[in-house]
PyMOL commands that place a pseudoatom at each C-alpha (Angstrom):
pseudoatom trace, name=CA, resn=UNK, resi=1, chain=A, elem=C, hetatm=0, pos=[0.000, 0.000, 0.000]
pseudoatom trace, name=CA, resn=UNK, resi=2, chain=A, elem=C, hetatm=0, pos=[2.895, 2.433, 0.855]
pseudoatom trace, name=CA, resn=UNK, resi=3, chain=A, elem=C, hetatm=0, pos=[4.285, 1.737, -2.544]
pseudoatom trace, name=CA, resn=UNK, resi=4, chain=A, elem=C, hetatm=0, pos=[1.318, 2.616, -4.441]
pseudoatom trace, name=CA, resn=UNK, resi=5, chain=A, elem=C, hetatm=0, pos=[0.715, 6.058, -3.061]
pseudoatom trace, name=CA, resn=UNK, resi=6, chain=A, elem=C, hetatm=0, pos=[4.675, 6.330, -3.351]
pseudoatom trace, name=CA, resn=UNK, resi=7, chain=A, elem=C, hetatm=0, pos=[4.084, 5.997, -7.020]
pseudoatom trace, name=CA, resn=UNK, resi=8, chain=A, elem=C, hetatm=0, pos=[0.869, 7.970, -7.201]
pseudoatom trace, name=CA, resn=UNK, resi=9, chain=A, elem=C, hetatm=0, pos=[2.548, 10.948, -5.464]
pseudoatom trace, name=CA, resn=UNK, resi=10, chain=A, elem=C, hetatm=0, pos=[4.985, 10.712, -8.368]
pseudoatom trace, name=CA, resn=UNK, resi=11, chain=A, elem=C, hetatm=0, pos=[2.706, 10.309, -11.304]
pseudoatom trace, name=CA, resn=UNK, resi=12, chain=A, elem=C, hetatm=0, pos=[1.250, 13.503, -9.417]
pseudoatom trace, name=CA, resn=UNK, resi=13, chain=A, elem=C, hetatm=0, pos=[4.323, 15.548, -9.628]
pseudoatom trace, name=CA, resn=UNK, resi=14, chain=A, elem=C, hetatm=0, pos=[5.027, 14.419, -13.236]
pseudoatom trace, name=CA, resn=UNK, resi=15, chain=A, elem=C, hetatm=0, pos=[1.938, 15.240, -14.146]
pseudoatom trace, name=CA, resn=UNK, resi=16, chain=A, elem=C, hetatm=0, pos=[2.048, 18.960, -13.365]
pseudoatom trace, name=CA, resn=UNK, resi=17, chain=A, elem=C, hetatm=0, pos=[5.748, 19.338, -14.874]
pseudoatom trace, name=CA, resn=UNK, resi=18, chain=A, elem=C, hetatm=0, pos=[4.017, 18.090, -18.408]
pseudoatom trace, name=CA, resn=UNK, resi=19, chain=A, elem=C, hetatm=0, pos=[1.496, 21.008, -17.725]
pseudoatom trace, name=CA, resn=UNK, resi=20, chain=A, elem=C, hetatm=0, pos=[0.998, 23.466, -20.564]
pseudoatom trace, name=CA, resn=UNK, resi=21, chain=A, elem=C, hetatm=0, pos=[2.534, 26.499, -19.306]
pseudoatom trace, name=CA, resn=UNK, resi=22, chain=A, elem=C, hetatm=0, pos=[1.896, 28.553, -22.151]
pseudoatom trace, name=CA, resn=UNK, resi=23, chain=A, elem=C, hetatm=0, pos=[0.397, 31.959, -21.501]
pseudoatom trace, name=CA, resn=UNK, resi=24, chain=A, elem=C, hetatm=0, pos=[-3.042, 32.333, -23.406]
pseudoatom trace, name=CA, resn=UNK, resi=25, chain=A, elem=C, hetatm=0, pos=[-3.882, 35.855, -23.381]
pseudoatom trace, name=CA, resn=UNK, resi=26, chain=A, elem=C, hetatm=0, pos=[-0.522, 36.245, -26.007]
pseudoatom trace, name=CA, resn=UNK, resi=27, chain=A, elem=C, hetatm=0, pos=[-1.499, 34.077, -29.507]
pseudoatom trace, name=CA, resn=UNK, resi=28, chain=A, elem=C, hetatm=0, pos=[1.091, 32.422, -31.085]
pseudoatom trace, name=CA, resn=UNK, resi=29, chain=A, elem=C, hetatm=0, pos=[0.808, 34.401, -34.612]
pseudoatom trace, name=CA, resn=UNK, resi=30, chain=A, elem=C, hetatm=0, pos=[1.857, 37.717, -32.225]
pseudoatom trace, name=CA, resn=UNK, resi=31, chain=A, elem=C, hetatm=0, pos=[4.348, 35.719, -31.065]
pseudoatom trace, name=CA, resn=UNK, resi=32, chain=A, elem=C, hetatm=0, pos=[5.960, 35.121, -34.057]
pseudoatom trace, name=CA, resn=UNK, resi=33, chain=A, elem=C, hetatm=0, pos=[5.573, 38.305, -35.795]
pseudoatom trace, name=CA, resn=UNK, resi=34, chain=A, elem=C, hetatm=0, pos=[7.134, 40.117, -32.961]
pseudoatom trace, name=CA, resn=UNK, resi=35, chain=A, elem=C, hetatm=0, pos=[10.480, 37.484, -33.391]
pseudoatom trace, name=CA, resn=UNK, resi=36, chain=A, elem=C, hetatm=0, pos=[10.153, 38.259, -37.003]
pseudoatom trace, name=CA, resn=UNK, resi=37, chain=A, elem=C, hetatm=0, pos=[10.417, 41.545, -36.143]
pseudoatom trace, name=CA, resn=UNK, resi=38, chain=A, elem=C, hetatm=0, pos=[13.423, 41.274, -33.630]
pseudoatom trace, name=CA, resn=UNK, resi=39, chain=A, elem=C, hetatm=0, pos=[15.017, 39.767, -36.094]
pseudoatom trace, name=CA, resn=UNK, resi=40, chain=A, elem=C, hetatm=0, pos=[14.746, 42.079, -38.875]
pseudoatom trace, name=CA, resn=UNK, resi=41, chain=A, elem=C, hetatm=0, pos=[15.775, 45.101, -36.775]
pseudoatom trace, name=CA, resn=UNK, resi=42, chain=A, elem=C, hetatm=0, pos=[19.094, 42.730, -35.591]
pseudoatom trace, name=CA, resn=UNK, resi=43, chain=A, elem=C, hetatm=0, pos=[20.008, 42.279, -39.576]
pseudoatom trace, name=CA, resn=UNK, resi=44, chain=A, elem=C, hetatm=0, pos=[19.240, 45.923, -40.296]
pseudoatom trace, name=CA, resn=UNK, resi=45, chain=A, elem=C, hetatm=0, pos=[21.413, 47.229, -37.190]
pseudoatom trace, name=CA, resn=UNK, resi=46, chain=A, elem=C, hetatm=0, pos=[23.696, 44.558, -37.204]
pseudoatom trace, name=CA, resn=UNK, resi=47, chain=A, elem=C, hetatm=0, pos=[24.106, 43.234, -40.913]
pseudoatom trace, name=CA, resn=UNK, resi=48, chain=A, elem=C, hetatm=0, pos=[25.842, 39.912, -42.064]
pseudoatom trace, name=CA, resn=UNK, resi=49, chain=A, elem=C, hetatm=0, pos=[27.479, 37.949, -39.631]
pseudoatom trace, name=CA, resn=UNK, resi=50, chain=A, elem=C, hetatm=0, pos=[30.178, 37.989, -41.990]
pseudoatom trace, name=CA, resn=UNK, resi=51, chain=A, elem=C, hetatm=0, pos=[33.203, 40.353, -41.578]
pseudoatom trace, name=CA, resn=UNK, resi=52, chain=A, elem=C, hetatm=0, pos=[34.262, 42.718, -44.691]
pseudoatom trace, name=CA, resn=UNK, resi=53, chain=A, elem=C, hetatm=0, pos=[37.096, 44.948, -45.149]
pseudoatom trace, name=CA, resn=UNK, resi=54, chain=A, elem=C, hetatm=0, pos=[35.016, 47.170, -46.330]
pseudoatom trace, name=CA, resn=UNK, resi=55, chain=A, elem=C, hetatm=0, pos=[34.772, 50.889, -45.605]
pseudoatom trace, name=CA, resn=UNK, resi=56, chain=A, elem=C, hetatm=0, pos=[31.184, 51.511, -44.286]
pseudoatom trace, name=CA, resn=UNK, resi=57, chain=A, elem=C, hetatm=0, pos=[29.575, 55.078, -45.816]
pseudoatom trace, name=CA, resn=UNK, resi=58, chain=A, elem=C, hetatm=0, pos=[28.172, 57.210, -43.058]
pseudoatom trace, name=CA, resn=UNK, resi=59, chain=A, elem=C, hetatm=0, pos=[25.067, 57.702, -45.887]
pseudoatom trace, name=CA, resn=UNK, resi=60, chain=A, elem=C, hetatm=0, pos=[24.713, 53.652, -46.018]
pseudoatom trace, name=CA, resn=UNK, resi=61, chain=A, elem=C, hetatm=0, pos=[23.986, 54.305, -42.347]
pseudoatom trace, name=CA, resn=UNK, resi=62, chain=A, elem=C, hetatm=0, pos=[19.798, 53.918, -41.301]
pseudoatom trace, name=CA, resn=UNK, resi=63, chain=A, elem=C, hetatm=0, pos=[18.779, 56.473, -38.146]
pseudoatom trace, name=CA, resn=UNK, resi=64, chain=A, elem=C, hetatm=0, pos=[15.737, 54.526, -36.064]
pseudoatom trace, name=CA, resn=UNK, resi=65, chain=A, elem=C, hetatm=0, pos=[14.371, 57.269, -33.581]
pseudoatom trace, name=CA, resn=UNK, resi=66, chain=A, elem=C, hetatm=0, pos=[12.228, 55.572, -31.273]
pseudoatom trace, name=CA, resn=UNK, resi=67, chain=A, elem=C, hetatm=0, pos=[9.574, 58.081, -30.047]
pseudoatom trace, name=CA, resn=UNK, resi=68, chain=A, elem=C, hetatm=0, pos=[7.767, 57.241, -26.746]
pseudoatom trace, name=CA, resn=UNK, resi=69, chain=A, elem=C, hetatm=0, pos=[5.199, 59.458, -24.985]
pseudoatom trace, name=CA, resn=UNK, resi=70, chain=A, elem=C, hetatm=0, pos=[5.347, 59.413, -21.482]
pseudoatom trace, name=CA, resn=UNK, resi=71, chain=A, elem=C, hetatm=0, pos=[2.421, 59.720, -19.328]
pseudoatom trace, name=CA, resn=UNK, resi=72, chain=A, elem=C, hetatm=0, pos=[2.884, 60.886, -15.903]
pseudoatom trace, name=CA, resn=UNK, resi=73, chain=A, elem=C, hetatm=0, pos=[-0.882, 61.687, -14.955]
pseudoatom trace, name=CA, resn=UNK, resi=74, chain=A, elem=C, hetatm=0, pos=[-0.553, 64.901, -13.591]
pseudoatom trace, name=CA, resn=UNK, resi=75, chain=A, elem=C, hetatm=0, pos=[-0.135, 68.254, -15.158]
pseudoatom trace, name=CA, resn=UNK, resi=76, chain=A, elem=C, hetatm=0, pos=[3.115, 69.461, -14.077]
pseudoatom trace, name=CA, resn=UNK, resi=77, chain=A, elem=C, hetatm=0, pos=[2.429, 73.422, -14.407]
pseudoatom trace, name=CA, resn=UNK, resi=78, chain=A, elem=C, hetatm=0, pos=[0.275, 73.072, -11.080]
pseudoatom trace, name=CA, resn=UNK, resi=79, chain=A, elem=C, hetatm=0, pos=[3.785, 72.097, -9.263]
pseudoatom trace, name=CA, resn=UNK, resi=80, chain=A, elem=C, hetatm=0, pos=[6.004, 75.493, -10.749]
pseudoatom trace, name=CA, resn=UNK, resi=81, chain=A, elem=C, hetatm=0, pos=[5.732, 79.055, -9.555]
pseudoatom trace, name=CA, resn=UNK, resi=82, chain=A, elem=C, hetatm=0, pos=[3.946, 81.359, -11.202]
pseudoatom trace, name=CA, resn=UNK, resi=83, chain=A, elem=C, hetatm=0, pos=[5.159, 82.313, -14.555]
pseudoatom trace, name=CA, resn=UNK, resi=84, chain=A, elem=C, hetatm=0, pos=[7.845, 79.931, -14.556]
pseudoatom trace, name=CA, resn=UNK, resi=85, chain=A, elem=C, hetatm=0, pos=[10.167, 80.341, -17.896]
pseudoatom trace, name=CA, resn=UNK, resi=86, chain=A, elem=C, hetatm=0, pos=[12.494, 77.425, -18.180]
pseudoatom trace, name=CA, resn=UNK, resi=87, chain=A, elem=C, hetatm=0, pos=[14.925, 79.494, -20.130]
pseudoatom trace, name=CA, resn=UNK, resi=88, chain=A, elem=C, hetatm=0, pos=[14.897, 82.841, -18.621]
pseudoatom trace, name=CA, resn=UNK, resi=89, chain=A, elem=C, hetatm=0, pos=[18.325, 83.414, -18.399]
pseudoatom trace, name=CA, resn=UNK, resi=90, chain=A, elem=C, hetatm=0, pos=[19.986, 80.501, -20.858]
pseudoatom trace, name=CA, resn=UNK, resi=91, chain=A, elem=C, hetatm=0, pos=[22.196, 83.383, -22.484]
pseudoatom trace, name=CA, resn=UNK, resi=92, chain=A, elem=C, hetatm=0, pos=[23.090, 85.387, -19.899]
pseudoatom trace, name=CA, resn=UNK, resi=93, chain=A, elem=C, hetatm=0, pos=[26.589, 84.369, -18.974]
pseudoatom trace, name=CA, resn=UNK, resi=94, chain=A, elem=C, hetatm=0, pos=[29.570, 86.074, -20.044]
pseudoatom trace, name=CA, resn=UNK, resi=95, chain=A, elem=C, hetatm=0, pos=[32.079, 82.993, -20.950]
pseudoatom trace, name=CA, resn=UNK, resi=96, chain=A, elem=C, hetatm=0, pos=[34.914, 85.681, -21.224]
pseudoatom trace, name=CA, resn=UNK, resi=97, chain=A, elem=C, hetatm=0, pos=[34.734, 86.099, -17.570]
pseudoatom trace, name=CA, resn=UNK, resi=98, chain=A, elem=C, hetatm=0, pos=[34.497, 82.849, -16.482]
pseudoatom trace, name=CA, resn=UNK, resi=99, chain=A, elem=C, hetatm=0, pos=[38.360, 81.703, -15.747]
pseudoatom trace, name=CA, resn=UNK, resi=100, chain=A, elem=C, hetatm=0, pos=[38.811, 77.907, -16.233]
pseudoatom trace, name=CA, resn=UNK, resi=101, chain=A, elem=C, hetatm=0, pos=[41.843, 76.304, -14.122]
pseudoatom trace, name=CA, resn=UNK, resi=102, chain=A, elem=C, hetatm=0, pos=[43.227, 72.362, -15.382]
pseudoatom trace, name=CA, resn=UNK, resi=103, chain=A, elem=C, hetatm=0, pos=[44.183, 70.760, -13.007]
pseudoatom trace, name=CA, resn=UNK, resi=104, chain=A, elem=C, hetatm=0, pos=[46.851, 67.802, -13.104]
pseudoatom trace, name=CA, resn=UNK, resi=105, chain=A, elem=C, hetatm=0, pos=[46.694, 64.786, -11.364]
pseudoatom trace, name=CA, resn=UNK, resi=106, chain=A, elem=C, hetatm=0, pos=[49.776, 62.434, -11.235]
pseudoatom trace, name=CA, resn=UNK, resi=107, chain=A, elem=C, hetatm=0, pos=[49.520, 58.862, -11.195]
pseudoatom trace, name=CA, resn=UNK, resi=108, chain=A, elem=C, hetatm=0, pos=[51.328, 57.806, -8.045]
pseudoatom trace, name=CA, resn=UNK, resi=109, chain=A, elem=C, hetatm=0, pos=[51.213, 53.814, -7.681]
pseudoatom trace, name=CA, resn=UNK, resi=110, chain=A, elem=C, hetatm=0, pos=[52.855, 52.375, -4.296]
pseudoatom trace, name=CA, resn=UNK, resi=111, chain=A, elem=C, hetatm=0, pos=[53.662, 49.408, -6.011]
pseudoatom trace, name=CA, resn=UNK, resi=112, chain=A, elem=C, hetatm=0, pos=[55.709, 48.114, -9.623]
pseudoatom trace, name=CA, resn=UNK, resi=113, chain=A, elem=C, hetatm=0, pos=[53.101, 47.257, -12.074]
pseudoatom trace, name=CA, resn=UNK, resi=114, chain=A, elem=C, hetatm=0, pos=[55.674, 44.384, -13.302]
pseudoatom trace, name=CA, resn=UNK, resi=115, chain=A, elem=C, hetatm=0, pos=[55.501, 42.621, -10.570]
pseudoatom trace, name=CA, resn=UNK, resi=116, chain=A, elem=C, hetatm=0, pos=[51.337, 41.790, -11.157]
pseudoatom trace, name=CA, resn=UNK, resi=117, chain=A, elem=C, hetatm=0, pos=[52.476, 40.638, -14.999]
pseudoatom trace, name=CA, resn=UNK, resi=118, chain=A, elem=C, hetatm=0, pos=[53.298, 36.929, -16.191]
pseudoatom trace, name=CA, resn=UNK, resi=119, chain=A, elem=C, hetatm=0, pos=[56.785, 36.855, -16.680]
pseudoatom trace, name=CA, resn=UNK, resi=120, chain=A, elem=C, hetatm=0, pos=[57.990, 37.307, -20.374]
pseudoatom trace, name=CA, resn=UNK, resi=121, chain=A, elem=C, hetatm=0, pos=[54.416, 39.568, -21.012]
pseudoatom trace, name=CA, resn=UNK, resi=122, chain=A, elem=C, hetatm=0, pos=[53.765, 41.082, -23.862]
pseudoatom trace, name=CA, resn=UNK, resi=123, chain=A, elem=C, hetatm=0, pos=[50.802, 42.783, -24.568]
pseudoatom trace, name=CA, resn=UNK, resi=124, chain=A, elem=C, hetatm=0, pos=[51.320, 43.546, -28.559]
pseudoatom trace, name=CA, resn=UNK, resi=125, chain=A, elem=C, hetatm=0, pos=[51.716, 39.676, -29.022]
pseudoatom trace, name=CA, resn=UNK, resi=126, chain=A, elem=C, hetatm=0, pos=[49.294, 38.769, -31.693]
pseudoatom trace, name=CA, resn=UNK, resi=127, chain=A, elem=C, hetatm=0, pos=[47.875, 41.945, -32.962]
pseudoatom trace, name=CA, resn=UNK, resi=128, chain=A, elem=C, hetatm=0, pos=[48.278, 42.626, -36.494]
pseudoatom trace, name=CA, resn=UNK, resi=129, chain=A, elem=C, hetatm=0, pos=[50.173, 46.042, -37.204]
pseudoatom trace, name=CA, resn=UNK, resi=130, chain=A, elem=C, hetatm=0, pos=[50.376, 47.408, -40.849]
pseudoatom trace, name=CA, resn=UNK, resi=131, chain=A, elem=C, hetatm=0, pos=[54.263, 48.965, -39.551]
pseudoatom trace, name=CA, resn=UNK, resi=132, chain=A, elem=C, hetatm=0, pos=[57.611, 46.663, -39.410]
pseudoatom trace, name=CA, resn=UNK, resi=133, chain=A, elem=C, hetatm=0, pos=[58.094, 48.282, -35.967]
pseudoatom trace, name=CA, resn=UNK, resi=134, chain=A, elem=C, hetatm=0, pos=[56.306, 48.635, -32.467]
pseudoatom trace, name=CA, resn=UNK, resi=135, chain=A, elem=C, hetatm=0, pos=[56.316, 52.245, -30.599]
pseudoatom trace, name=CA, resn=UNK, resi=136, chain=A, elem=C, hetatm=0, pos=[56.659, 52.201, -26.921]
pseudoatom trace, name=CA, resn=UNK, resi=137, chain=A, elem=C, hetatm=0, pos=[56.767, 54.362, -24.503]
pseudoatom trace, name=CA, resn=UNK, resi=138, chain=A, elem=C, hetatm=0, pos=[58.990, 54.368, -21.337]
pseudoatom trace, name=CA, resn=UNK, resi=139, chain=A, elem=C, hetatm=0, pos=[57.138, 54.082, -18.235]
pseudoatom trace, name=CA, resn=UNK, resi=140, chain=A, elem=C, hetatm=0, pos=[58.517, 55.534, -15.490]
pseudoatom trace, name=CA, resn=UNK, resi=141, chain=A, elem=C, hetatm=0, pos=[57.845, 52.477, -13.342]
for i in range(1, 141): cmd.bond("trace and resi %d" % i, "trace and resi %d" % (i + 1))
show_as sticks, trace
zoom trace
C-alpha cells in the first residue's frame, strides 16, 4: 500500500511538470511576428554575420528614432511658480569672464606594475600592425 501512493505521489508531480505552461492571453501568430520583427531590426542594425574589409559610408547608415510618450498623470504646471520660464536666463553668462583652471593629477602607484604581470608579457603579441616596428613608450615604473 505504501508503494502505491509512493508511485501515485509521483505520477502527481510528473503530471504537473508536463502542464501546458503557455500563456493564453498572447497568440502564437503575435508571437511570431514580434520574433520576425526582432530579427529584422538585428540584420538591419547589425548586418551579415560575416566580416568585410570594407569601408562603411556614413550615408549607407539607417537612423531609427524611437519616439515614446510618457504619461505621468498629472499636469506638471500646477507644481512650478507662477510664470515659470524654463529658459529665462539661458544666455546670460559672459564665458569671457568665467576663468577655467586644469588641473593635473599624477599617477602615483605604491607598487611596480611588473611585478602583477606573467613573466615574459607582452601585450602587442598577436595583434596585427600594418608597420615593421612597435612604438613604446617608457614608463617611469
Amino acid at each position: 500500500m505504501l508503494r502505491q501512493l509512493i508511485a501515485f505521489g509521483f505520477v502527481l508531480v510528473a503530471w504537473n511538470a508536463t502542464a501546458d505552461t503557455t500563456p493564453k492571453d498572447i497568440p502564437l501568430d503575435d508571437i511570431l511576428a514580434l520574433e520576425i520583427e526582432q530579427m529584422e531590426l538585428e540584420l538591419d542594425l547589425f548586418g551579415d554575420a560575416y566580416y568585410t574589409e570594407e569601408a562603411i559610408s556614413i550615408e549607407s547608415i539607417e537612423l531609427y528614432q524611437l519616439e515614446e510618450e510618457v504619461e505621468i498623470g498629472f499636469d506638471t504646471a500646477d507644481y512650478l511658480p507662477d510664470g515659470f520660464n524654463p529658459k529665462e536666463g539661458m544666455n546670460d553668462i559672459d564665458w569671457t569672464t568665467i576663468e577655467l583652471y586644469e588641473v593635473e593629477e599624477e599617477d602615483d602607484f605604491d607598487f611596480n606594475t611588473k611585478d602583477y604581470l606573467p613573466v615574459g608579457f607582452n601585450p602587442y603579441k598577436g595583434m596585427d600592425c600594418n608597420t615593421h616596428g612597435i612604438i613604446m613608450l617608457s614608463s617611469r615604473l
